[in-house]
Structure formats: C-alpha cells, structure tokens
N, C-alpha and C positions, 0 to 999 in steps of 0.2 A: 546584463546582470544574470546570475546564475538563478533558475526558478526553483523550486521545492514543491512539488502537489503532495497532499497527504489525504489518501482515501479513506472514510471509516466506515469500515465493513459493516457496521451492528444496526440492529435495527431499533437502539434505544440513545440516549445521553447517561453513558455511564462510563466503566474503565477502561474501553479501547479508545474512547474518544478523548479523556485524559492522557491515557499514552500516546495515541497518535502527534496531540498537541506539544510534548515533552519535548518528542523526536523534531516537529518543526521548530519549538524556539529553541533548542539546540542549533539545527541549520540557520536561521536568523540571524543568532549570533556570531555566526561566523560571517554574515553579509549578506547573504540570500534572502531573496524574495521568496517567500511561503503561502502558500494557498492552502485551506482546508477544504475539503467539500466530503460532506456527510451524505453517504449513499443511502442510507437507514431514511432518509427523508427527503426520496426523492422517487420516483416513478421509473424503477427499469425491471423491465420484464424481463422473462430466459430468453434464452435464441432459442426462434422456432425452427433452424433450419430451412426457410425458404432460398437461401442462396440468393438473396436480392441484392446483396453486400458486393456478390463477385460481380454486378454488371453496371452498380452505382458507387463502388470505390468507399461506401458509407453504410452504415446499419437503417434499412427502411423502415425499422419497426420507431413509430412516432410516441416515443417518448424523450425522459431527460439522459438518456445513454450518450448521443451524440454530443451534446455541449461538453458532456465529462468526458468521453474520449478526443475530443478536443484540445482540452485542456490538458491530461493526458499526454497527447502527441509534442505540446509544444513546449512541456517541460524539460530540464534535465534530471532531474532525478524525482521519485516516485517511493512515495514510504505510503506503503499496503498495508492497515490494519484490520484484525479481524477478533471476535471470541471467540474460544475455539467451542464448535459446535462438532459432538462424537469422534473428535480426534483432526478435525479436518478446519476448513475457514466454513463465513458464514454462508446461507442462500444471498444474503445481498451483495457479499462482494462476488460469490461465484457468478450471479445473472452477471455481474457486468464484468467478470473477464468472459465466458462464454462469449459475450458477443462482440469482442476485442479479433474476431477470425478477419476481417478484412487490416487491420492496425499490423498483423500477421505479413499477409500479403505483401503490404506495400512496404513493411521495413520501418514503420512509423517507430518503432521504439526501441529499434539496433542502436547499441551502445548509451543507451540513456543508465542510470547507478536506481537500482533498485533494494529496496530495505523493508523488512515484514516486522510488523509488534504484532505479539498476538498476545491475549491473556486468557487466562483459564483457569476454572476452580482450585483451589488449595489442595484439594482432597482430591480430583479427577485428572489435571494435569491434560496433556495434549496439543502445548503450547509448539513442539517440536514437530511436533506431525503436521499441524495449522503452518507453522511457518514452510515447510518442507513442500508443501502445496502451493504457498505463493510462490516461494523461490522458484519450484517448475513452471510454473507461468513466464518468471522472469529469464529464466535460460531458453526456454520456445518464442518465444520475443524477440532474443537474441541480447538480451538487455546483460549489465554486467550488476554481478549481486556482491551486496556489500552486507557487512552484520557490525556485529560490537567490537570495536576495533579494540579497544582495553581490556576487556574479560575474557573476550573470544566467544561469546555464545552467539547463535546464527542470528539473532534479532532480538529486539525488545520482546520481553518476557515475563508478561505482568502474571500475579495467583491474585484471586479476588473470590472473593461468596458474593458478596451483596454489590449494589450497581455502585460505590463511590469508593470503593477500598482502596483503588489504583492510586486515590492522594496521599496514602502512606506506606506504599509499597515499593520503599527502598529499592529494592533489586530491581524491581519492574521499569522503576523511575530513571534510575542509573540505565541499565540496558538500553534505555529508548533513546534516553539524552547521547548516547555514545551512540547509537544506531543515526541518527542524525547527525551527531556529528561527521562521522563517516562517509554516509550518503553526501553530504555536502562538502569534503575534504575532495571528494574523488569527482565531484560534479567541478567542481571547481579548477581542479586540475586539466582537466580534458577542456572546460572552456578556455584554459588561457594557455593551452597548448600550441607552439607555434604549428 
C-alpha cells in the first residue's frame, strides 16, 4: 500500500494543521494510507553540526527527530506544511529538515513525491517563498515535487489572520485537497510501476 506522511511545520493547532489534514484525506481518498505527525509537539532540536550522523548513519542528538525521520524514509510521498514565517517555513519544520544531512547521504528519499501547503497572513502573503524553501529541500533530496495539479499553483496555499480561518478558505482548501491529490496520483504510479 501506497503511505502518505504529512508534517506540520507550526508550532500551534491552527490553519496549517487544517491544510495539512485536507491534503492527507485527499490522498486517503484515493487509497492510501495517511499518517499525520505534528512537529509543533514534539522535541527536535537544530543540528548542532557535531557530524555524529556521518559515522552513525542516524542523527545522535536524543530526541523525537529520529522516529520522524523514520517514518519519513519509509514513506512514499511526503506533504510539508508550514506558516509562513518572514517569507520563509517555520523554525519547527526548519530543525527537522536541517538534521535530514545523513537521509541526504544515504539516498533515503530519492524519488519519493513531495508536496508543500503553506498558509500565511491575508495582508502579509509569503505563501510562495514558504513553499519555494520546502521544494529546495525536496530537489536536494533528490525527491520529485508535485503541486496542484488542477490550478497550477506550487502547493496548497492557505491566507488566514486568526488560528482557524483555513476551515473557510476556499482556495487554501481546494489547493491542499489537489496537492494531495497529486502527491498520491504520482506515489501511486511509481508503486505500481512494473
């Protein structure tokens, strides 16, 4: 069976954790197995640069990084959510792609289908720059990036002020639901590829 992980970059329960979830039961729907895991409530610290990773094939620093790169590794496809924070993704999803350098190494995530929702103020925007940062994560990966196959925009692309707006943001809801759909159209393919 095809997997689905869906990261949520934020450090709260508000509208990326609504979009993120759009995007999985999109993929659901289509047959996949979906897993959520909320980074915002979990313990991963930045890479310190000790290089412990190049002689242990794994991140030494003892936190919850490892199980989610884990899981991570054994998916096929991989939908990154994030708010956009001054143009860019948040600190919670950045610590735990920073310490993705051995996942690097080893190829753990060549040709897995990657997919970014990002949302961001109405007023401030920066939804494109957020996503533009995950996608570079996912082409140094070597991963293959997917967006909204119906509208064409690079990813779910939620506007919100306040933490639950993302439950009536039409465009946001659309973009994520097609962003998963996608991500799971192309996972899917490569699984049943002779």
């Amino acid at each position: 069976m095809v997997k689905i992980i869906g990261l949520v970059g934020s450090p709260r329960d508000g509208n990326t954790l609504i979009l993120v979830k759009e995007a999985l039961l999109a993929a659901k729907k289509l047959g996949c197995d979906t897993e959520l895991v909320h980074l915002g409530r979990m313990k991963i610290s930045s890479c310190s640069v000790c290089d412990g990773c190049r002689k242990e094939n794994k991140c030494v620093i003892d936190d919850d990084f490892n199980q989610v790169a884990d899981s991570v590794s054994k998916a096929d496809g991989v939908i990154m959510g994030s708010p956009v924070y001054f143009g860019g993704m948040s600190a919670q999803l950045k610590s735990f792609v920073d310490r993705t350098r051995y996942l690097r190494r080893t190829n753990a995530l060549v040709d897995k289908i990657g997919g970014a929702v990002t949302v961001g103020g109405a007023r401030n925007g920066g939804q494109e720059t957020a996503i533009q940062q995950i996608h570079n994560f996912f082409l140094i990966q070597g991963m293959i990036v997917a967006g909204d196959e119906n509208t064409r925009h690079y990813g779910g692309t939620g506007h919100a002020q306040n933490k639950a707006d993302s439950k009536t943001d039409v465009c946001g809801i659309e973009t994520s639901r097609n962003l998963g759909t996608h991500v799971a159209k192309v996972a899917i393919k490569l699984k049943n590829k002779p």
